[in-house]
N, C-alpha and C positions, 0 to 999 in steps of 0.2 A: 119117266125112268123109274125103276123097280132096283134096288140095291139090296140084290142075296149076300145075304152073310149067315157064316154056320158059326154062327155066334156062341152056342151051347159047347159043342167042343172046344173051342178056342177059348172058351172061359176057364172049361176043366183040368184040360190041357196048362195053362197059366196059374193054376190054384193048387194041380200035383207038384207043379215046379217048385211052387212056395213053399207049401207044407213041406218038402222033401228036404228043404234046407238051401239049397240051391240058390245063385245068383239069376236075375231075369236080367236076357241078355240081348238090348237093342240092337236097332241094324247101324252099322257104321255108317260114317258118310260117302255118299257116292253108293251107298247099297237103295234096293227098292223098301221103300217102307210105305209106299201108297198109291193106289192105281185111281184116276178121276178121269170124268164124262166131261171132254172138250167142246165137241160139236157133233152134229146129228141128229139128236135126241127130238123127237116127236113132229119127223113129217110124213107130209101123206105123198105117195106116190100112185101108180097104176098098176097094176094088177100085173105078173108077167114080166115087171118093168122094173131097173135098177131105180132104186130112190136118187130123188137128184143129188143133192148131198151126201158127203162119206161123213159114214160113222168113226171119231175119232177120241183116241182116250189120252192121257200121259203118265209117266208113271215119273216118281218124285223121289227125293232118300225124308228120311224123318226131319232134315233143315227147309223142305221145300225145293231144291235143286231139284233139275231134271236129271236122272237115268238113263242113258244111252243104252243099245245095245239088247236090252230086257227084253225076252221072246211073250210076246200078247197072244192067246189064243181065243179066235173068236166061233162061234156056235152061233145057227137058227137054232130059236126055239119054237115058240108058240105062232102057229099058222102055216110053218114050214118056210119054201123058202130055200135061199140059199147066200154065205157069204164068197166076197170072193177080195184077195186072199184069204185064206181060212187063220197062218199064222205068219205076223209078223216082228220082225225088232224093230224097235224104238231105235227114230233117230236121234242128232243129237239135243236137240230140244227137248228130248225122251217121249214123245209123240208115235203112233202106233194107229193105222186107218185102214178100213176096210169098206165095199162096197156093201149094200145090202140089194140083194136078190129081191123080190116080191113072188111070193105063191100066185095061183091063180084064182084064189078066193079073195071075195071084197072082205076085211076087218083089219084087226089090228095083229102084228105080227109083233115079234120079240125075239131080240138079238142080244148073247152076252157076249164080253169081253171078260177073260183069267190072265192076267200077269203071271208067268212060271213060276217067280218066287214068291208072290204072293198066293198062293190056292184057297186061300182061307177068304179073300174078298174078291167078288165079283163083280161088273159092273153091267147095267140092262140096260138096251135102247129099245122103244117102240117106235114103230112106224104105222102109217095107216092106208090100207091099199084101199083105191076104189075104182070105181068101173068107166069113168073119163076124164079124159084126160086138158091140159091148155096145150094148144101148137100154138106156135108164131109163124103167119103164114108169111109176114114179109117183121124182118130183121131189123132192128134199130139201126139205124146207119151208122157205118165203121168210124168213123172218123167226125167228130163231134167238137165244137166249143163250149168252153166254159159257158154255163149262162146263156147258150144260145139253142133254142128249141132244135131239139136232132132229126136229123134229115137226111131218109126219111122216118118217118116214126110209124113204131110198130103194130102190127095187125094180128089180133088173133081166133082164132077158131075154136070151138069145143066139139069135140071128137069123142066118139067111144072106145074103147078099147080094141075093135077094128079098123078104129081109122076113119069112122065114116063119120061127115056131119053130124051135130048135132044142133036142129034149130030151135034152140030153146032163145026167149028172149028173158030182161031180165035179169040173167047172173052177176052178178059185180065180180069185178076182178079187179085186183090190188096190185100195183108193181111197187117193189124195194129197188137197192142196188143189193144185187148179190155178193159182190168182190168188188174189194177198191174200198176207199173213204170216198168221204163228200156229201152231198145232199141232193138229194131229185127234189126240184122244180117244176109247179105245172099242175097238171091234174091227174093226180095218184089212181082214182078211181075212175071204172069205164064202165057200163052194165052193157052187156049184150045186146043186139038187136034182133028180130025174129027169123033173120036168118042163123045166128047163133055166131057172128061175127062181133068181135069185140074191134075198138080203133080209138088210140090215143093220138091226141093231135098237137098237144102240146110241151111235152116232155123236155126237159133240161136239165144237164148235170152239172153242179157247180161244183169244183174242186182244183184242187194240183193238177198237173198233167200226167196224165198215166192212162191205163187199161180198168176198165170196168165190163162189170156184166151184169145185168137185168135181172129178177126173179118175178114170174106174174102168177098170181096165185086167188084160187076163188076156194069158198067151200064145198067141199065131195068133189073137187078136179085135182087131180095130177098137177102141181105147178110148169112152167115151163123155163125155161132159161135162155136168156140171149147170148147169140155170139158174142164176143169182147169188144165192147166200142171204146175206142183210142181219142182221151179228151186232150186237146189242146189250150195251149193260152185262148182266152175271148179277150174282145174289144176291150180299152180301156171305160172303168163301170165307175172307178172311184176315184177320186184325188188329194193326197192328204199333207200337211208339212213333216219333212223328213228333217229339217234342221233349222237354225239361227233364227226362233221368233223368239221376242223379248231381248234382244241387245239393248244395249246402252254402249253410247261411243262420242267422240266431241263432235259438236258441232260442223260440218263441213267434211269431216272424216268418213273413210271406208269402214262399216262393222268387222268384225274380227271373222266370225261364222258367214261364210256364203249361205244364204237362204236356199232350200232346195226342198223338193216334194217330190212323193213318191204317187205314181201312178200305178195300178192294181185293175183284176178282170175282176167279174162277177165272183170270181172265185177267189180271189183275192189274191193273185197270184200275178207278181208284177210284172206289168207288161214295158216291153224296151221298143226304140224307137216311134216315141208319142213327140212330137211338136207341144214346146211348152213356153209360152210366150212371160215373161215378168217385166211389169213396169211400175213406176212410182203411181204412187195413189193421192198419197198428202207430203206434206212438210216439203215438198222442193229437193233438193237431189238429183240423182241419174244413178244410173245402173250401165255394167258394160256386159255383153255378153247377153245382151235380153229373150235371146231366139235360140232356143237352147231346145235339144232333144234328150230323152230316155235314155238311159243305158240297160244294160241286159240287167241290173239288177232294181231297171224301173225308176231310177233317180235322175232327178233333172237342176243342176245348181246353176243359177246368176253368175256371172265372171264378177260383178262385186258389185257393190251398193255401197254409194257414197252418200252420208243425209245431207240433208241443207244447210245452209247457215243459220238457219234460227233455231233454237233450241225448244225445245220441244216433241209432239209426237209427230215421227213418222211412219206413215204406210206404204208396201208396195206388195202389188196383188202377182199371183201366178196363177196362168188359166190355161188351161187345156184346150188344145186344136181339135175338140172333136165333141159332138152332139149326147147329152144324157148323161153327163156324168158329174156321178152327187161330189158334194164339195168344194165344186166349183166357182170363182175362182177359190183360190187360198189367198190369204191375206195375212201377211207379218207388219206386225208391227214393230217397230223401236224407238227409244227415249234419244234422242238427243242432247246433250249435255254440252255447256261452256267448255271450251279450253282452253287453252293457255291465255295468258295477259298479253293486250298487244299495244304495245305505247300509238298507236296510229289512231285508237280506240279509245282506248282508256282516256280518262283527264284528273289536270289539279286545280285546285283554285283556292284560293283565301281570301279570308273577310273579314275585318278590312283590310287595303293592304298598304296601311301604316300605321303604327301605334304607337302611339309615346314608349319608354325605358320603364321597367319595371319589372319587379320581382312575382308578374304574375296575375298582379291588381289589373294590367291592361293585357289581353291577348288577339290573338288573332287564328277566325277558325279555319283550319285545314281541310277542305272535303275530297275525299277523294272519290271520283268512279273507275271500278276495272272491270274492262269487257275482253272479248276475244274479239279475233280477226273479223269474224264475222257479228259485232257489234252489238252479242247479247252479251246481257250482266252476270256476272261473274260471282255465287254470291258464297260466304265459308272463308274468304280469302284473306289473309295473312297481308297486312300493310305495314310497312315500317318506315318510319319518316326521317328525314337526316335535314342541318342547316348548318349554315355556313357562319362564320364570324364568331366573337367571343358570347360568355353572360347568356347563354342559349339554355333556354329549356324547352324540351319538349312533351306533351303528351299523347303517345302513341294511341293512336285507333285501335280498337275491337277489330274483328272480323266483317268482312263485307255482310250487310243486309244481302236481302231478298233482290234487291236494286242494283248491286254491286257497288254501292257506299258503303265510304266510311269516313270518318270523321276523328281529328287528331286538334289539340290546342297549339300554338306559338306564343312563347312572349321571349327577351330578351333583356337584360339589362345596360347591353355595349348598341351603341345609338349605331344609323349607320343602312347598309343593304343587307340585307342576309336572305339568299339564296334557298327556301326549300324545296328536298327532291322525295317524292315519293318511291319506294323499291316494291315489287310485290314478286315473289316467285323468281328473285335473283334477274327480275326484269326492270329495267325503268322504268317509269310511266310518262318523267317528265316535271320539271322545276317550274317554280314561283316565286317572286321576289317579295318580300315583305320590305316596310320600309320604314327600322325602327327610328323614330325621334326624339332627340333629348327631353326629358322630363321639364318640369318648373324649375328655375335656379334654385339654389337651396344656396342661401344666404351664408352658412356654415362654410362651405366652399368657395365663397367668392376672394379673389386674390386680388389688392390693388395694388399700385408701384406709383408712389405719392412723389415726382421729385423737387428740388430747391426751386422755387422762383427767380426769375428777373423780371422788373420793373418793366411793363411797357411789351416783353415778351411773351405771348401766348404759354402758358404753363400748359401741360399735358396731361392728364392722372391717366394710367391703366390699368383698363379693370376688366378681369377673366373671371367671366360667369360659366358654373359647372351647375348640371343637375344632382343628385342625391347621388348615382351611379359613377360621377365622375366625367359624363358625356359633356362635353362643352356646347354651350346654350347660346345659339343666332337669335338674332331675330328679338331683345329682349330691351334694348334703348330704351324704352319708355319703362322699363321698370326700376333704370338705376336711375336717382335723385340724389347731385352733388348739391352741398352749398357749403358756402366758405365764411370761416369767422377769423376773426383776428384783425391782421393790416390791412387788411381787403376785404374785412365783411362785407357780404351781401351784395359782393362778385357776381356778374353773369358766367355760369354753367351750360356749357353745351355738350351732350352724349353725341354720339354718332357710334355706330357699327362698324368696327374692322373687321370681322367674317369670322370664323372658325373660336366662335363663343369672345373674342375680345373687343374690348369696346376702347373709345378713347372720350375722356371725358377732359374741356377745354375751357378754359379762363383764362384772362390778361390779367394779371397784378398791378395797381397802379403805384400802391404805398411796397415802401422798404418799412420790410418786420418781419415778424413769424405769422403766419395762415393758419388756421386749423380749419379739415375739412373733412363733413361730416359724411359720411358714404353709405349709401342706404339701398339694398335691393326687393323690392316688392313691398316697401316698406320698413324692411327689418334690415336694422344694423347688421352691417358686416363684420368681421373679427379685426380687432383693432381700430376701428371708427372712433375717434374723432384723427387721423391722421394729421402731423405738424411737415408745415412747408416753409421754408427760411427762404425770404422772396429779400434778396438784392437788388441793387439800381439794376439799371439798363446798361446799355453797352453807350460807353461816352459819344454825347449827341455837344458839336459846334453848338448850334442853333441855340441850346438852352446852357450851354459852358458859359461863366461870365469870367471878368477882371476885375481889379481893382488898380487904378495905373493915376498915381496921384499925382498934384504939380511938382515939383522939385526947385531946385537952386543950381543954380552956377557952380559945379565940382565937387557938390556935395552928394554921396550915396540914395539913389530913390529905389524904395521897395516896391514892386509890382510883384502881385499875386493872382494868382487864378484859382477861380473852383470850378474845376467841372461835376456837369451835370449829365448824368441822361435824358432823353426824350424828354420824359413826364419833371423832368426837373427838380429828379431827385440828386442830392449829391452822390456822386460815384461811392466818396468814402473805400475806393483803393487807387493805387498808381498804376502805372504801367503804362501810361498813355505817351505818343509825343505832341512833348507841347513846347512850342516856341515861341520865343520874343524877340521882335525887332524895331528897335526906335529907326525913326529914318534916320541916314546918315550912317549905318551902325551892319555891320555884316552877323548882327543877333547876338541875344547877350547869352548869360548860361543859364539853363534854368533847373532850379533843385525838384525832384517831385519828393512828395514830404510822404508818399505811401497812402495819403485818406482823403487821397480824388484833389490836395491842394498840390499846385505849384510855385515856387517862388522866383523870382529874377532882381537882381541888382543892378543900378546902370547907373554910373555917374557921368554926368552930363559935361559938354565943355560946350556948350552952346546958351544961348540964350535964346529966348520966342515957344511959339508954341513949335510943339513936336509930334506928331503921328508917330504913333507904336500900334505896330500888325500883330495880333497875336493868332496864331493858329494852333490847330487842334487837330495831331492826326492829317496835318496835313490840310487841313481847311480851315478858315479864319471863322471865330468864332461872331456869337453874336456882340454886336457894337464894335469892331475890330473893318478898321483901324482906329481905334482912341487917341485923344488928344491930351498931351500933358503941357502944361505953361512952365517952361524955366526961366525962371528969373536970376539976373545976376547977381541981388541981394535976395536976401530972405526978406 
């Protein structure tokens, strides 16, 4: 291209303005302020013969924008020639094209282009005529796929500028696309054979769908041009993921994204109804919808993918129903992740699961596991432990391990069952019993109930053993040791267990006095030990009661007395008892009781000899009863 500009006046022109005082006055917008060389510019054609390409300029305002409208006049110059149209307006693009003629001399010819308002710039195209020309003896076939060699492919000839053969071998001829985007596939270059015959065999245009045309060109020939071949979708070439790889979802669960791929031709232009098959690869799951086709925009989604129960990675592949195509299959993956807690799953346990009363000294561990439905561990998780009964402490768990453990203390102070329940995630998981036991008695606590004695009666002492917490303490007989000082030193003492922490500790009194009795748990005095017992006779025993029923006389006053005794034959030492006296002969006399276990009787006799007197006790005749007393008439 050659760009005339009459630069010298336009200078002068510009520099009278100045010097003159004058403002320099640009072109508005939407006016021309520049004419440029679009296309055309430097091919060769034949001699005689339009160039195959239009020579084409545009014209702009000073922003760049196109000009519509603007009358372009074009001129042969050098070589001669002819244009045709001579002048045109700019459409709206602001574009402006003309045909070039060719003389009928071989060289280089020159064609300008003037914008009306511009005259000051012009624009040159060369061309180059020569003396033969490329024919295409047979046509690229009209109708073509993507990607797929066209059929039939084209033949060409070299000819001279009458048309006639020419059998040169040797010429290389070069094919472009002329029109259209895309890319030619195959074998671009062809050299002639000695008949002067060119033939490409393997041509393919890969692209969008649309119209193309051909350009075949060698040096010193005339290029040629194909009719318009009409490209179509081709076969599916590629296959790739169009969505949902890399989920994460719970275990057992549908992912959120349907997995889907996108299938494409050679040209990358997606191709609709392909056969696309998806199934699981790893981790367990299923899939619905596994037979899935294309749609017009080449996409093929899974109706849903469910992963497995176990956590972890899963895969499921999508493969294409058809031979040769890269990427094949596709492959998604996704994480599988725990879900919720599921007490069917999960578990609790403690160790041990009893422990003595204590503020802590003794506990008991709490473990917990939480899984999901599908029985992986659960791990980040949030445990909170809860227990039943008084004097409760608890220490809550961390967050589940890797394992979905965790791990919480129990102790208690109040003895007893107590119930612990695990919660995770407003879930149960499931209770445990612990099974707290009263502590060692603590001797400080211990309460006895010391009461009065009788002679000959089993005494009772009661004694409530408490641990330090106040828990009442079973099981502990052998740690109370009674003995007894006083009227009964060195008493047999028997403990025995009454159940719920009370004991009964047991002695017979044989002597009437006061006891003192020493009380000891685990060794150590209790509070108040040496406890005092005021032991009384027995309860009035015949058997060991006596009299005293002396001789008498003839009408004179005879004192009989009685002492009763208890069992052990101690004296009562109170009254309240009945006690009778009966001489024979006599319907009983009267008897005084004196209050301290004595009674008395009076009987004046009008008999003479000996006399039986029955005394009874309570209704039963005592020991030596019935005694005998001798009355004599004198003293």
């Amino acid at each position: 291209m050659i760009r005339l500009r009459l630069a010298l006046p336009y200078l002068l022109a510009l520099g009278a303005a100045s010097c003159g005082g004058g403002d320099l006055v640009l072109p508005n917008e939407g006016q021309a302020a520049k004419i440029m060389s679009i296309a055309g510019d430097g091919q060769t054609g034949t001699i005689l013969e339009p160039a195959a390409e239009s020579l084409v300029v545009q014209v702009v305002d000073r922003f760049g924008s196109p000009v519509p409208n603007v009358e372009v006049t074009w001129s042969p110059g050098l070589g001669g020639g002819d244009v045709s149209p001579t002048s045109v307006l700019t459409d709206p693009s602001g574009r402006a094209a003309t045909q070039r003629i060719l003389g009928d001399q071989v060289g280089t010819y020159l064609t300008t282009a003037v914008a009306t308002p511009l005259p000051d710039n012009a624009i040159s195209f060369t061309t180059t005529a020569v003396a033969a020309r490329l024919v295409l003896e047979t046509q690229p076939g009209a109708i073509a796929t993507t990607g797929v060699p066209i059929d039939p492919q084209p033949v060409l000839t070299l000819q001279d500028t009458q048309g006639a053969p020419l059998a040169r071998a040797g010429v290389t001829v070069t094919v472009q696309i002329a029109s259209g985007t895309g890319e030619l596939r195959g074998t671009t270059s062809q050299v002639s054979d000695a008949d002067g015959r060119v033939t490409f065999t393997d041509l393919a245009i890969v692209g969008d769908p649309g119209s193309r045309t051909l350009i075949f060109a060698a040096p010193g020939y005339a290029p040629a041009v194909s009719t318009p071949v009409s490209l179509g979708v081709g076969p599916p070439a590629s296959v790739a993921s169009a969505g949902g790889e890399g989920q994460t979802a719970p275990a057992g669960a549908s992912v959120a994204v349907r997995p889907s791929v996108i299938v494409r031709d050679a040209g990358g232009t997606a191709v609709a109804n392909v056969p696309v098959t998806f199934a699981v690869a790893s981790g367990g799951g299923s899939v619905t919808g596994a037979d899935a086709t294309t749609g017009a925009d080449g996409v093929a989604k899974v109706g849903s993918w469910t992963l497995g129960d176990a956590a972890g990675s899963n895969t499921l592949t999508a493969t294409v129903q058809a031979e040769g195509v890269s990427g094949n299959p596709v492959t998604f993956t996704a994480t599988a992740v725990p879900g919720t807690p599921d007490p069917g799953q999960s578990s609790i346990a403690v160790s041990p699961a009893s422990i003595p009363a204590s503020d802590g000294a003794s506990s008991s561990q709490v473990t917990v596991v939480v899984k999901d439905a599908g029985g992986n561990p659960i791990p980040g998780q949030t445990v909170t432990l809860s227990a039943t009964g008084g004097g409760v402490s608890l220490d809550q768990p961390g967050p589940t391990d890797g394992n979905g453990t965790a791990t919480g203390r129990f102790s208690a102070t109040a003895s007893g069952n107590h119930d612990i329940t695990a919660v995770s995630d407003g879930v149960s998981l499931g209770s445990k019993t612990v099974t707290v036991t009263p502590g060692a008695p603590a001797p400080p606590r211990t309460v006895v109930q010391v009461p009065s004695g009788s002679a000959g009666v089993p005494s009772i002492i009661l004694v409530s053993l408490e641990d330090a917490f106040g828990n009442p303490v079973g099981g502990a007989a052998g740690q109370i040791a009674v003995s007894v000082g006083g009227a009964n030193a060195g008493a047999s003492v028997t403990v025995e267990d009454a159940g719920g922490g009370s004991y009964r500790a047991r002695y017979t009194p044989a002597a009437v006095g006061q006891d003192q009795l020493d009380v000891r748990v685990g060794g150590q005095p209790v509070p108040g030990s040496p406890f005092s017992s005021q032991v009384v006779a027995g309860p009035a025993d015949p058997g060991q009661t006596t009299a005293n029923v002396p001789d008498g006389s003839f009408a004179a006053p005879l004192e009989i007395t009685v002492q009763v005794r208890d069992a052990l034959g101690n004296p009562l030492g109170r009254g309240g008892d009945a006690v009778t006296v009966t001489p024979a002969g006599t319907s009983g006399l009267k008897v005084e009781d004196r209050g301290d276990g004595t009674y008395r009787a009076v009987w004046t006799p009008f008999v003479v000899g000996r006399v039986p007197v029955t005394i009874t006790l309570n209704g039963a005749q005592i020991a030596g009863s019935p005694y005998t007393t001798n009355i004599r008439f004198f003293r």
